[in-house]
N, C-alpha and C positions, 0 to 999 in steps of 0.2 A: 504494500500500500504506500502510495507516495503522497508526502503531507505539502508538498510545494512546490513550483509551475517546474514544468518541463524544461533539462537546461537549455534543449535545443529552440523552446521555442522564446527563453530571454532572450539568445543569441537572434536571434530573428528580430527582436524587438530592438535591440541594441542597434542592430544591421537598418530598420527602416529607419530609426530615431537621427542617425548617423545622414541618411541620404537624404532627410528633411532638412538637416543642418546645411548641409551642401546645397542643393538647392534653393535655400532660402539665400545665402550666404553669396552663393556664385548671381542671380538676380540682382540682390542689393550693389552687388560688385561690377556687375556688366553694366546696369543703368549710369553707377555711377563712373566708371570710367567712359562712357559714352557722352555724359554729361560735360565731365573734365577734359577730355579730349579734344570735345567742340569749342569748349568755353578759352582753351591754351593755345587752339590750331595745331594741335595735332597733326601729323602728317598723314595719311590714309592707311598706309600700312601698319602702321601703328596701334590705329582702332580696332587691325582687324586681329592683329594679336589677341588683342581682348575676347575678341568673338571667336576667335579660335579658342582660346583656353575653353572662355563660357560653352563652346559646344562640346569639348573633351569631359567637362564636368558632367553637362545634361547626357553624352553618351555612360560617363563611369556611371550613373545617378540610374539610368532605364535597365543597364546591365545587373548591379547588386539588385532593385525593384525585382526583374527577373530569377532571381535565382531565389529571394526571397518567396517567390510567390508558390514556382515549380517545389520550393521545399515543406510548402505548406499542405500542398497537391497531394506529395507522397508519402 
């Protein structure tokens, strides 16, 4: 008989709590470097750095989602 939650499913919960950080975190970061960019004249390649990270995040971010989900599945 087990008196308290499953460890794999904290780990799970740790796992989404983690990829809400980051996406709230890589948003707040994108606006604002888009923001700062415009406002300094930024060069164009420059911003897209930005946009580049921010999409490596939103990909790491739909990947862990993923695995999270398939492990909930099984």
């Amino acid at each position: 008989m087990q008196t308290g939650p499953d460890p794999a499913e904290l780990r799970r919960a740790q796992q989404a709590r983690l990829v809400a950080i980051v996406l709230a975190a890589t948003m707040v970061l994108w606006m604002g470097a888009q923001f700062f960019g415009g406002q300094l004249g930024l060069e164009a390649r420059f911003v897209f750095l930005f946009d580049l990270a921010a999409i490596a995040a939103f990909v790491w971010a739909l990947v862990v989602t993923y695995q999270i989900w398939r492990g909930r599945r099984g």
